[in-house]
C-alpha positions in Angstrom: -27.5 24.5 7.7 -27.2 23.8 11.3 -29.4 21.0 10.5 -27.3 19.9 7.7 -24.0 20.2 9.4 -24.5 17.5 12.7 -25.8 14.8 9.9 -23.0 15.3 8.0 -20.2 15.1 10.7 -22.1 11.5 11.9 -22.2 10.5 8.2 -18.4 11.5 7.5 -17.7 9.6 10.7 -19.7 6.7 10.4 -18.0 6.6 6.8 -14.6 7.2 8.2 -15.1 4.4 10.8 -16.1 1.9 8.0 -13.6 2.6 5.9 -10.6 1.8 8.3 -12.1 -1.4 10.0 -13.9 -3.6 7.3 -11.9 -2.2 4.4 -8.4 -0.7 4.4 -6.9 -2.0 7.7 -6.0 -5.6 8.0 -6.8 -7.5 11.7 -3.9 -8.6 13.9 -5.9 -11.7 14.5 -5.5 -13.2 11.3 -3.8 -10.8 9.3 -6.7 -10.3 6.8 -9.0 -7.7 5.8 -12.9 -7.7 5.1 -13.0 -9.2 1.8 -10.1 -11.1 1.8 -11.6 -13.5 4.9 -14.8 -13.5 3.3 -13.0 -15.3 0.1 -11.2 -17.4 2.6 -14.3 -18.5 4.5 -16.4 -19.1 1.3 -13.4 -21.2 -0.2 -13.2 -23.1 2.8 -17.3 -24.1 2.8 -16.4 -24.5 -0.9 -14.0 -26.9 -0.9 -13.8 -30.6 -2.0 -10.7 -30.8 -2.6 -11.0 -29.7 -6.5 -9.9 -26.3 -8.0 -12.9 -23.8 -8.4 -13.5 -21.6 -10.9 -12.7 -18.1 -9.7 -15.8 -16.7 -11.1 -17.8 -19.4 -9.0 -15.6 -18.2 -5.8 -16.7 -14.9 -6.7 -20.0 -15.3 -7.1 -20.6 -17.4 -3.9 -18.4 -14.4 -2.0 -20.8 -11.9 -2.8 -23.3 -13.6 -0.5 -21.0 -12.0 2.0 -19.6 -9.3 0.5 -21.5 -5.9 -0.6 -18.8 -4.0 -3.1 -19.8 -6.1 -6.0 -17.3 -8.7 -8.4 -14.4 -6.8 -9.4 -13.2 -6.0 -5.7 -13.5 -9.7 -4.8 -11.7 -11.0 -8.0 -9.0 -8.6 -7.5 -8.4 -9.2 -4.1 -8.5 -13.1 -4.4 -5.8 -12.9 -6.9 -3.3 -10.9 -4.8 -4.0 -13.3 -1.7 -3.3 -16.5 -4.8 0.1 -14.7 -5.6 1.4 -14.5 -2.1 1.2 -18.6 -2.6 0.4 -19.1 1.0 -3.3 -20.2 1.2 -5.0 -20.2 -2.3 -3.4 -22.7 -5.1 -3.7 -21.3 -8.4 -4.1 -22.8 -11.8 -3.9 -20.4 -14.8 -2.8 -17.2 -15.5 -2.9 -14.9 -12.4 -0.6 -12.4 -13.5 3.1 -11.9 -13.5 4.5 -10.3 -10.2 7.6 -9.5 -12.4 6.3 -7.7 -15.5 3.1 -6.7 -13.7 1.1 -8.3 -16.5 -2.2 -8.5 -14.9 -4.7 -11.9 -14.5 -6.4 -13.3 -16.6 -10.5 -12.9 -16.4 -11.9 -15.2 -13.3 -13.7 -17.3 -16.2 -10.7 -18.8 -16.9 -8.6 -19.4 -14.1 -9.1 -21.6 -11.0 -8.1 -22.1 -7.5 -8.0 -24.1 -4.1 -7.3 -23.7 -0.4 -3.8 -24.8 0.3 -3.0 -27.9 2.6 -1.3 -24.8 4.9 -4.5 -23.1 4.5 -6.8 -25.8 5.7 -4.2 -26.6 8.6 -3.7 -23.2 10.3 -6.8 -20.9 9.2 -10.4 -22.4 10.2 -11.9 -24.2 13.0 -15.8 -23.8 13.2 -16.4 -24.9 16.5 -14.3 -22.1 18.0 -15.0 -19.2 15.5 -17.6 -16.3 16.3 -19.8 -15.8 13.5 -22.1 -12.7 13.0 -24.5 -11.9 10.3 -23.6 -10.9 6.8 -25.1 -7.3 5.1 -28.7 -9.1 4.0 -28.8 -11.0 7.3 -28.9 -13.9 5.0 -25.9 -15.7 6.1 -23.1 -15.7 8.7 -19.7 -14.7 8.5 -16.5 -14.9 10.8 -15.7 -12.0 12.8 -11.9 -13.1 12.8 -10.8 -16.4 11.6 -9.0 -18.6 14.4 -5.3 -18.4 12.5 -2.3 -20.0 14.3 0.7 -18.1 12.3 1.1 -14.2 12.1 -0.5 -13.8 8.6 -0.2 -10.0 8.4 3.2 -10.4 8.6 3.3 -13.0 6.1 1.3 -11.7 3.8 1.8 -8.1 4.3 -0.8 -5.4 3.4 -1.1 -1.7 2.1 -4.4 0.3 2.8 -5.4 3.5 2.5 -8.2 4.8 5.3 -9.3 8.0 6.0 -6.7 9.9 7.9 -4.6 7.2 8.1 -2.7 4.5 5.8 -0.9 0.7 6.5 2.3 -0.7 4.8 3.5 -3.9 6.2 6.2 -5.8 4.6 6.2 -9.4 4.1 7.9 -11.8 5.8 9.3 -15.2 5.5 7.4 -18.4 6.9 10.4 -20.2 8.4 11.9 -17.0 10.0 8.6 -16.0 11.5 8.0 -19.2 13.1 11.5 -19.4 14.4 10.9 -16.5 15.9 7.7 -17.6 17.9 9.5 -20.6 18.8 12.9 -18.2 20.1 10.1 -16.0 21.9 8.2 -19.1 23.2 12.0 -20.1 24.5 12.8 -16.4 26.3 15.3 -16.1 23.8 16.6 -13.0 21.8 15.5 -12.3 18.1 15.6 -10.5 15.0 13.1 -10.6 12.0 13.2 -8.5 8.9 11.1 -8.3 5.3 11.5 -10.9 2.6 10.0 -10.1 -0.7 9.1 -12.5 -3.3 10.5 -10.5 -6.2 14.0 -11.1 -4.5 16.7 -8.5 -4.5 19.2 -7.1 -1.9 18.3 -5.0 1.1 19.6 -2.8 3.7 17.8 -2.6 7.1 19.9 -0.2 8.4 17.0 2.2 8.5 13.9 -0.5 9.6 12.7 0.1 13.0 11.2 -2.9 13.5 7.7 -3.0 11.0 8.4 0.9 10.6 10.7 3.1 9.3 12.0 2.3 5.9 14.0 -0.2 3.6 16.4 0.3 0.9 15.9 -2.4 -1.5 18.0 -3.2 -4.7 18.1 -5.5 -7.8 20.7 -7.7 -8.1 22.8 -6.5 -11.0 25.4 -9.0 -12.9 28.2 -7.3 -14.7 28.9 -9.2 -17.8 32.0 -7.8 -19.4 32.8 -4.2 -19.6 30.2 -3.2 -21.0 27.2 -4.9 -20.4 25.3 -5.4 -17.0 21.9 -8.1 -16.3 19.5 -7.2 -14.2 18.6 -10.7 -12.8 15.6 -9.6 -10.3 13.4 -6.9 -8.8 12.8 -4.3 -5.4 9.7 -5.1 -4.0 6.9 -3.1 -5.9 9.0 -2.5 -9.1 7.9 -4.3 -12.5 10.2 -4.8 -15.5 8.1 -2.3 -17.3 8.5 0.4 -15.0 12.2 -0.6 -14.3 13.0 -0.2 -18.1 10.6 3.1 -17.9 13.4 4.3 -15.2 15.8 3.9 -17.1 14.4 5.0 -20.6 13.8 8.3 -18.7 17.1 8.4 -17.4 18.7 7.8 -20.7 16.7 10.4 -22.1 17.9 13.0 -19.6 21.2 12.4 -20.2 22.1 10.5 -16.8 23.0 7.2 -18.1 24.6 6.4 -21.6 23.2 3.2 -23.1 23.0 1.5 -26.6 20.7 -0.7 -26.2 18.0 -2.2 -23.5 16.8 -5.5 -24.2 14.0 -7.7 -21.8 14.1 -11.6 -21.9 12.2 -11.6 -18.6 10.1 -15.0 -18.7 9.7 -16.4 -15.0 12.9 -15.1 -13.9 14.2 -11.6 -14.6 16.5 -10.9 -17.3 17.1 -7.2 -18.3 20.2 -6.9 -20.4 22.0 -3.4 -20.4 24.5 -2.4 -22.6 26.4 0.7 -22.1 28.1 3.3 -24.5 31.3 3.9 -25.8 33.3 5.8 -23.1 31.5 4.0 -20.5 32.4 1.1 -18.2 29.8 -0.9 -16.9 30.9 -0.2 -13.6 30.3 3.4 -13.8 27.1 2.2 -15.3 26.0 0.1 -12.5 26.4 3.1 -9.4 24.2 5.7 -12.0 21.4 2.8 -12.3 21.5 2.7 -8.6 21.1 6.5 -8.3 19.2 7.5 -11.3 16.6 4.5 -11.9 14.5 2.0 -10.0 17.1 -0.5 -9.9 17.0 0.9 -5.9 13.6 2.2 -4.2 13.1 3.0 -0.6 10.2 1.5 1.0 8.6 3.6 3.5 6.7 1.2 6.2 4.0 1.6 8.8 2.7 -1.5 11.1 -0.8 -0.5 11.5 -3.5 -2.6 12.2 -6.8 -3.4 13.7 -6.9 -4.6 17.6 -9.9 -4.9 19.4 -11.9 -3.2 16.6 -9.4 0.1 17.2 -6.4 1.0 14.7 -3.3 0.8 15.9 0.6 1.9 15.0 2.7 -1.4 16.6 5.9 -3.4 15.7 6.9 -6.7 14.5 7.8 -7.6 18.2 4.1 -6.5 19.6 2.4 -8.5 16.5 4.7 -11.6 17.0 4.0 -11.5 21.1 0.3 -11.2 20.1 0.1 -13.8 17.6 1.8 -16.3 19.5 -0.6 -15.3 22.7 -3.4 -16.0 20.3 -1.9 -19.2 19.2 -1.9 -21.0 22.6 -5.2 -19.6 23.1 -6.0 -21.5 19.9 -4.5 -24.5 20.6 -6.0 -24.5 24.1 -9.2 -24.2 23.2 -8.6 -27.0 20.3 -7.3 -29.3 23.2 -10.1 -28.9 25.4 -12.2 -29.0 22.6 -10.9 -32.7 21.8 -10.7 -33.6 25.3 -14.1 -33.2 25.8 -15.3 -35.0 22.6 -12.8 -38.0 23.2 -13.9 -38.7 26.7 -17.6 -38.2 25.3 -16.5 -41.1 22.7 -14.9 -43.2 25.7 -18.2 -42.6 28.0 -20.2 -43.8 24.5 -18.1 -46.6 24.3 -17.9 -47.6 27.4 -21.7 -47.7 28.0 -22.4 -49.6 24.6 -19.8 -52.4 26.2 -21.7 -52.9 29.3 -24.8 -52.7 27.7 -24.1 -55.6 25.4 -21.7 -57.7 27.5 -24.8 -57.6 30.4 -27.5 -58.3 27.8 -29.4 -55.4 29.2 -31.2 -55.2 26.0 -32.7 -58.5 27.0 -34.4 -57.2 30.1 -37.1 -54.7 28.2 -38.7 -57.5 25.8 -41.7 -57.4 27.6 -41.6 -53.6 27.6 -44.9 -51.9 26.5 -43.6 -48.5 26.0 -40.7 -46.4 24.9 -40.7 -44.6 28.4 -40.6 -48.0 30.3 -37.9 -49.2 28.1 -35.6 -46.4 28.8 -36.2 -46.4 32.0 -35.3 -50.2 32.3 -32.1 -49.4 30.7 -31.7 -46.3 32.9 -31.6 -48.8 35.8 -29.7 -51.5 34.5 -26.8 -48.9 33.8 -27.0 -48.0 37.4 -24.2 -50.1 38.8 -21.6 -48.8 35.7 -22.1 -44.7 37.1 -19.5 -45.1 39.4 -17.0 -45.9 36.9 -17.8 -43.0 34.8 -16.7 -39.2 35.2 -20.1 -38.1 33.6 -23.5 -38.5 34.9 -25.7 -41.3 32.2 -28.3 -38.9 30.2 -31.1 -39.6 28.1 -28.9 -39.0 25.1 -26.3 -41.9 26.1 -29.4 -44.4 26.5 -31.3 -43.3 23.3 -28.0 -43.7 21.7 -27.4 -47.4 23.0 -31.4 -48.0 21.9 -30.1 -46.9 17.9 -27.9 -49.7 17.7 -28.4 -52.4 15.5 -29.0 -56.4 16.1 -25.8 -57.1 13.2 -23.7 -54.7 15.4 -24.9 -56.6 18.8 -24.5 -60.2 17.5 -20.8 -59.2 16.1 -20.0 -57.6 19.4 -16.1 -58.5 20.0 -14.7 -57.8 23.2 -11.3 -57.7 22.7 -11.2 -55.8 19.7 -13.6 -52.8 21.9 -11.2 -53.4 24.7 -8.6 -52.1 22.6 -10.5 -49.0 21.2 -11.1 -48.3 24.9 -7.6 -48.3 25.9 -6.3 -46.3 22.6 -9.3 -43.6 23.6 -7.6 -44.1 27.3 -4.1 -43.2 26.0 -5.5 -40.1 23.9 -7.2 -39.1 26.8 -3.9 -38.4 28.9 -2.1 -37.0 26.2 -4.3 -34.2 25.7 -4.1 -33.8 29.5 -0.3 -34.1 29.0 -0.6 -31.3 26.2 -3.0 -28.9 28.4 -0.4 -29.0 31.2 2.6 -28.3 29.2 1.0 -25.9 26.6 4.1 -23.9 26.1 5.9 -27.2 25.0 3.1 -28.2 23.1 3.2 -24.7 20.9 6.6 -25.4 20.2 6.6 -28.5 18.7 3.3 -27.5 16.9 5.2 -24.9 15.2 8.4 -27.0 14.5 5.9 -29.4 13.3 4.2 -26.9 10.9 8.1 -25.7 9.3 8.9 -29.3 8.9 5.9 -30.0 6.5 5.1 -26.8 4.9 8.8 -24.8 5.2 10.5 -26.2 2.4 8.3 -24.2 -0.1 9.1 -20.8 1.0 13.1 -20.0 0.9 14.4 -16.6 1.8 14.5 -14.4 -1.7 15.9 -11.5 -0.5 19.4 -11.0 0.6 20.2 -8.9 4.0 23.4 -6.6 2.8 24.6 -3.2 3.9 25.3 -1.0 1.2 26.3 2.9 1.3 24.0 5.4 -0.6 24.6 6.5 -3.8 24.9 10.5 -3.7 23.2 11.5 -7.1 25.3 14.2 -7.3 28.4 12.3 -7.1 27.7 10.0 -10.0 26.2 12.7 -12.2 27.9 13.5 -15.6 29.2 17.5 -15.3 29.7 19.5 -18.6 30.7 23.4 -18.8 27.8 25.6 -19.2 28.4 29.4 -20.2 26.5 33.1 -19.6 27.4 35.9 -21.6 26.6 38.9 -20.1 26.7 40.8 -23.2 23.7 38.7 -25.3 22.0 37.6 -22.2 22.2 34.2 -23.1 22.8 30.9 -20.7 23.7 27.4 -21.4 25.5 24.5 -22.6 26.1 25.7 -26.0 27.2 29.1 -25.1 30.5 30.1 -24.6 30.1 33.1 -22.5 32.7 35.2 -20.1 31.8 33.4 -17.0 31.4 29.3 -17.0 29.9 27.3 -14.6 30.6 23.3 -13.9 27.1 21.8 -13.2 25.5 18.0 -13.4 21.6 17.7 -14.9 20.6 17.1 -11.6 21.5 21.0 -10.9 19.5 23.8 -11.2 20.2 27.1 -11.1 18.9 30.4 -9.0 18.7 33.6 -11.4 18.5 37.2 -10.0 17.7 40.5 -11.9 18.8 43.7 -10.5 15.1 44.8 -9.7 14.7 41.8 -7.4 13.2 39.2 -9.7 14.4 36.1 -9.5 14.1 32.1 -10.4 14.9 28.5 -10.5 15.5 26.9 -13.9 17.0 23.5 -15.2 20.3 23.4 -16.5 19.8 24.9 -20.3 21.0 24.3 -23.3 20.6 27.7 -24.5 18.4 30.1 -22.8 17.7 33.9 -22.7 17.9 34.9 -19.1 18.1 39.0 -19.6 20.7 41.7 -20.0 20.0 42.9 -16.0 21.1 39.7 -14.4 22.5 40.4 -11.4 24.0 36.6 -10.7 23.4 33.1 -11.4 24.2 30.8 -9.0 23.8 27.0 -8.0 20.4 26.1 -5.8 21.7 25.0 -2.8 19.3 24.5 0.1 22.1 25.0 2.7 23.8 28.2 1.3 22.6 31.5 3.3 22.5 34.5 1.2 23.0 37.8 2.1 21.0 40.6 0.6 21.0 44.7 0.8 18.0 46.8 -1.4 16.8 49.8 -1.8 13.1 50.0 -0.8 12.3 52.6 -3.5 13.6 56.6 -4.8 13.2 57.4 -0.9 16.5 55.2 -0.8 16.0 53.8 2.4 17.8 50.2 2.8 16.5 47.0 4.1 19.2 43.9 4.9 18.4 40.2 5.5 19.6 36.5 5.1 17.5 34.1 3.8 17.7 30.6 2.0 16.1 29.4 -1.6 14.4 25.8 0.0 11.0 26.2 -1.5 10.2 26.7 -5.3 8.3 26.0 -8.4 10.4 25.7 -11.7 10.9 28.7 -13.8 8.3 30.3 -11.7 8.9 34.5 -11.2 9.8 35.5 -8.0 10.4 38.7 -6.0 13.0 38.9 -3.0 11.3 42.3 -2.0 8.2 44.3 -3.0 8.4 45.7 -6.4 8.4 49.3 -6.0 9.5 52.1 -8.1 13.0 52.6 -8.3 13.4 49.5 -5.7 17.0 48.0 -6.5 19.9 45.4 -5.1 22.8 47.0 -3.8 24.5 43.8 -2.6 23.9 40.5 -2.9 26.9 37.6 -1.4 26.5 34.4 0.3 28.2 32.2 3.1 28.9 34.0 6.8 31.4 36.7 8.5 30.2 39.3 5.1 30.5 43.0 6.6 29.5 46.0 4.6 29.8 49.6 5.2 27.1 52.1 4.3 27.2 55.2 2.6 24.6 57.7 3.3 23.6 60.5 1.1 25.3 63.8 1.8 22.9 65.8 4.1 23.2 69.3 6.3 24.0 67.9 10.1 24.8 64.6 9.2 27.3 63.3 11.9 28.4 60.2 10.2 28.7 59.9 6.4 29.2 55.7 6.8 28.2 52.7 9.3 29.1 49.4 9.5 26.8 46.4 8.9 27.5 42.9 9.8 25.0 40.0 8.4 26.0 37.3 11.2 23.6 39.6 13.2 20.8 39.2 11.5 18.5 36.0 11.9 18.0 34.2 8.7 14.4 34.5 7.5 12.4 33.5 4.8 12.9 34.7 1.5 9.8 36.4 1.1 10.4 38.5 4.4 11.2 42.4 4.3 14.3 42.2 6.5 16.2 44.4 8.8 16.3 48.2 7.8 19.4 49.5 7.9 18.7 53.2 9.0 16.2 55.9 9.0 18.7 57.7 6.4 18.7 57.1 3.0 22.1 55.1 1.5 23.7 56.6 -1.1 25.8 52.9 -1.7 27.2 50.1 -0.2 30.5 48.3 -0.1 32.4 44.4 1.5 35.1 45.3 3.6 37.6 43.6 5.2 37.8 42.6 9.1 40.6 45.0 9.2 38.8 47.9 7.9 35.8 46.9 10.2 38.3 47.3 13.0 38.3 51.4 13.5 34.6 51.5 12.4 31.7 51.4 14.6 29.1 48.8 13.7 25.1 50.0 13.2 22.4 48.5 14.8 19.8 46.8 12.6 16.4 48.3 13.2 
C-alpha cells in the first residue's frame, strides 16, 4: 500500500488535470474545447467549398482526436446548431422537440463564410503534435470574436463545472466596439429557443437567469405556448405539465403539440378555470419558467478560471488587436516583399541585364553578373538583394520578357505603393482599425442573428400562492387523516403542503397531503411543515421523570420517514409541545419530604434553538410531576428556573 497510494494520487491527478483542460473546459482564446477545434481545424484543411459528409469529417477528426466517433459526431452537431461556423444540410436535430440527428451518413456540412473570416490563420497559429505524433494540431485557433460567449458551453470536470450562456453576435461586438471607445456597457444571454427573461439576478456571466416561455392567451380558456426557456424541449415541457396535471395543480382538458419549426403547444383549461389563473400555475408548477444557474469558467493560460463577461470581452478584444497586428505586419512584410520583387524584375528587364551573361559559362558566374548589374538599384530598396531575388529574376520566362509593359508594371508598383502605407496607416491607428473591423464584420454577417430573447422583469410566482387549497380532516377518534375524512379538527392545506405528525412517545414524521390515511390513535398534533416555525418542546426522559426542554425547527427530512425528537426510553413521554415565541410554562414537581418549592417557572425564549435531534435543556434535578402555559400575568409573582 504505501506503494500503491503515491501512484494513485499522480494518476487521479494527472487524470484530473486532463479532464478539465483538453475536455470539459472551453479556452478563453477561442471559446472552444479539445474536440470541438479539432473538427474546426480538420473542416478548415477539408474545405473546397462543398458540404462534407459528416461521417468523412469524422473520420478525418480522429487523426486528431483519441475518444473515438461518437464524441466527435456529437460534438460537431451541437457546434452546427449554434449556426455560427458550420452550415448544415440534413437533419441535425430539432432544438425545440429535442429530436436528436440523424446518423453522420446522412447529413452534411461546411465552414461558414463567418467561420473562414474570423477563426484560422496558419501563418500565425502554434501548432503541436497530435496523440500518435502523426499530425499537428492548433494549440488555440487565432479567433477575432469572443466565441465562448457566443457559443456558450457547459462542462463537467473533476471538482469543478462551466455554464456559460450564449450571447448575441451583434450585442457582443457592439460591446467591443463601446469598450474599444471607453464607453459604458451592458451585455446579457440570448438564447436561440427564444422566450422572456429576467436578469435581475445575473451577475455578469454568473449568478442565475429566470427564463420564461412566451404564453398567448387565446380566449378564456385556452393559452399557446409559442416558444421555449433555454434547455427545455416540448417533450419535457408537456412532461411538466402532464405531471402537474396529474398532481392536481393545474386543471386541463386537453394538451395538444403542433410544434413544427416554431413552437405551438395548445392548452386548454377546465371548467371553473380561466386561462388566466391557468397561465400564473404553469409558471409556478411546470417548465414553462426554469432558472438557469451560470458559472463563467474557463481555461487561461492552461489554468481554470471563475471570470465575468467584462474580463472575457476585455480579453478578447486584447487578443483581437494582437490578431490583427500580427495580420498587418504579416501583410506588410509580404507586400513590400512583392514591391522589392517587382521592383527588381523592372530594372532587370528595362536595363537588359539579362543580355550581359550570354557569354556566361556557369550558373555561379551568371548570378554573379546579375548580382552586379543590380548594384546601382540597392539604394532605392529598403531590403538588402539576396540570392533568392536573383534566382527568382533568372525563372522568368523569354514570353514574359518580350511582353514586358512598362506602364501597366508602373501601375502595379504604385497600387503595391498605396497598400504599403495603408497598412502603415492601420498599424499606427490600430485601435481605429479594430473598430471598423468589427463594424465591418456586423454589417456583413449581423443580419442573420436577431435577438430571440426578450429582456423583461417579471415578479416570482410564490407556489404557494397559486396552489388549489381543499379542507382536509383528522378524527381523533378513528385515527384517520385526509381529504375524504371529515374529522373534529380540519385543516386548509394546498398539495404543495406537507404535514409534521407527532405521537405522544416522541415519534414523529413528514407526509404528503393524504387522501385518507391512518396516522394512529396517540397523535399528539398534526401540524403544517414550516421551515421557519420554532417549536417548543418539554419530555419526560423516562419513569425517573426527569424533564428535558428545547426549541428546535423541522428543516431537514425524508418523506414518511420515522423519527424521534428524543431517545426512546421506557416510559419517556411529551408533556408540552407549542410553537412561535414568548411560551412560559410552570413546572410541577412531584410531592417530596423537604421540598421548598412545589413549582418553577420556565421560559423558552431562553433557550437557544437547536437541532431537532438534540437532548435539550433539563429542566431540574427533580422529577416533574406536570406542566402547564401560563400567562405573563401569572409569570409575574413567580420566580423563573434556570435551565441546566
Amino acid at each position: 500500500m504505501q506503494y500503491l497510494k503515491p501512484l494513485m494520487n499522480q494518476n487521479f491527478l494527472e487524470y484530473a488535470s486532463y479532464v478539465i483542460k483538453d475536455r470539459a473546459i472551453p479556452d478563453i482564446d477561442d471559446g472552444l474545447k479539445p474536440v470541438q477545434r479539432r473538427i474546426l481545424h480538420t473542416m478548415w484543411k477539408m474545405d473546397d467549398g462543398k458540404f462534407s459528409k459528416v461521417a468523412n469529417i469524422v473520420g478525418e477528426t480522429m487523426k486528431l482526436h483519441p475518444h473515438g466517433d461518437a464524441s466527435i459526431g456529437s460534438a460537431l452537431v451541437v457546434i452546427a446548431n449554434k449556426e455560427y461556423f458550420i452550415e448544415k444540410q440534413g437533419n441535425f436535430g430539432n432544438l425545440f422537440t429535442g429530436d436528436p440527428a440523424s446518423a453522420s451518413r446522412y447529413i452534411e456540412a461546411r465552414l461558414t463564410p463567418l467561420a473562414k473570416e474570423v477563426l484560422f490563420n496558419p501563418e500565425i497559429t502554434a501548432f503541436v503534435e497530435n496523440y500518435d505524433g502523426r499530425s499537428q494540431e492548433p494549440i488555440t485557433l487565432p479567433c477575432k470574436i469572443p466565441a465562448v460567449l457566443l457559443l456558450g458551453a457547459e462542462g463537467i470536470a473533476v471538482g469543478m463545472s462551466t455554464r456559460i450562456l450564449p450571447h448575441n453576435f451583434n450585442e457582443v461586438l457592439d460591446t467591443q466596439i463601446a469598450l474599444l471607445q471607453g464607453g459604458e456597457f451592458q451585455l446579457f444571454p440570448d438564447f436561440p429557443t427564444g422566450g422572456l427573461m429576467d436578469v435581475s439576478l445575473y451577475e455578469d456571466g454568473n449568478g442565475k437567469v429566470r427564463v420564461r416561455s412566451q404564453i398567448e392567451q387565446v380566449d378564456d380558456k385556452t393559452l399557446v405556448v409559442r416558444d421555449l426557456p433555454y434547455g427545455v424541449t416540448t417533450e419535457s415541457l408537456i412532461q411538466s405539465i402532464q405531471d402537474a396535471t396529474n398532481k392536481g395543480k393545474l386543471k386541463l382538458t386537453s394538451i395538444n403539440d403542433f410544434t413544427t419549426d416554431t413552437v405551438n403547444i395548445e392548452l386548454r383549461a377546465a371548467r371553473g378555470v380561466s386561462a388566466e389563473e391557468m397561465l400564473k400555475r404553469l409558471y409556478a408548477f411546470t417548465q414553462c419558467e426554469v432558472s438557469i444557474s451560470v458559472n463563467l469558467l474557463v481555461i487561461r493560460k492552461n489554468q481554470p478560471e471563475l471570470t465575468s463577461v467584462t474580463d472575457v470581452l476585455k480579453h478578447c478584444t486584447d487578443r483581437l488587436q494582437t490578431v490583427l497586428r500580427r495580420e498587418l505586419e504579416l501583410a506588410l512584410e509580404q507586400t513590400r516583399l512583392q514591391w522589392h520583387r517587382k521592383r527588381l524584375e523592372m530594372y532587370f528587364i528595362e536595363k537588359r541585364i539579362y543580355q550581359q551573361f550570354e557569354e556566361c559559362e556557369s550558373y555561379e558566374e551568371v548570378q554573379s553578373t546579375v548580382s552586379k548589374g543590380l548594384f546601382s538599384l540597392q539604394s532605392e530598396l529598403d531590403r538588402l538583394i539576396t540570392d533568392e531575388d536573383v534566382d527568382a529574376l533568372l525563372s522568368l520566362q523569354i514570353k514574359r520578357l518580350s511582353r514586358y509593359d512598362r506602364e501597366r508594371n508602373q501601375k502595379e508598383l504604385d497600387k503595391l505603393q498605396k497598400r504599403i502605407r495603408e497598412l502603415k496607416h492601420n498599424l499606427r491607428t490600430l485601435k481605429d482599425y479594430t473598430i471598423q473591423y468589427l463594424q465591418e464584420l456586423k454589417e456583413t454577417y449581423g443580419v442573420a442573428y436577431p435577438r430571440q430573447t426578450s429582456l423583461e422583469g417579471f415578479d416570482a410566482i410564490r407556489k404557494e400562492e397559486v396552489a388549489e387549497t381543499f379542507n382536509i380532516g383528522w378524527d381523533h377518534k378513528t385515527g384517520f387523516l385526509g381529504a375524504e375524512v371529515k374529522g373534529n379538527q380540519t385543516f386548509t392545506c394546498s398539495a404543495l403542503d406537507r404535514l409534521l405528525i407527532v405521537h405522544k412517545d416522541g415519534r414523529y414524521r413528514v407526509v404528503r397531503v393524504p387522501e385518507k390515511l391512518f396516522v394512529g390513535k396517540d397523535v399528539l398534533a398534526i401540524e403544517k411543515v414550516d421551515d421557519r416555525v420554532v417549536y417548543n418542546l418539554v419530555y419526560s426522559s423516562g419513569d425517573s421523570q426527569i424533564c428535558y426542554a428545547k426549541r428546535f425547527q423541522v428543516q431537514q427530512f425524508i418523506l414518511d420517514r420515522e423519527y424521534r425528537l428524543f431517545t426512546r426510553v421506557k416510559g419517556a413521554k411529551i408533556l408540552h409541545l407549542s410553537q412561535g415565541p414568548g411560551v412560559m410554562l410552570e413546572a410541577h414537581y412531584v410531592p417530596a419530604p423537604r421540598l421548598r418549592k412545589s413549582r418553577e417557572l420556565l421560559m423558552f425564549d431562553t433557550l437557544a434553538i437547536k437541532g431537532i435531534q438534540a437532548r435539550g435543556n433539563r429542566v431540574s434535578t427533580k422529577p416533574v410531576q406536570k406542566v402547564r402555559q401560563v400567562t405573563a400575568a401569572v409569570a409575574e409573582h413567580a420566580q423563573p428556573m434556570l435551565p441546566e
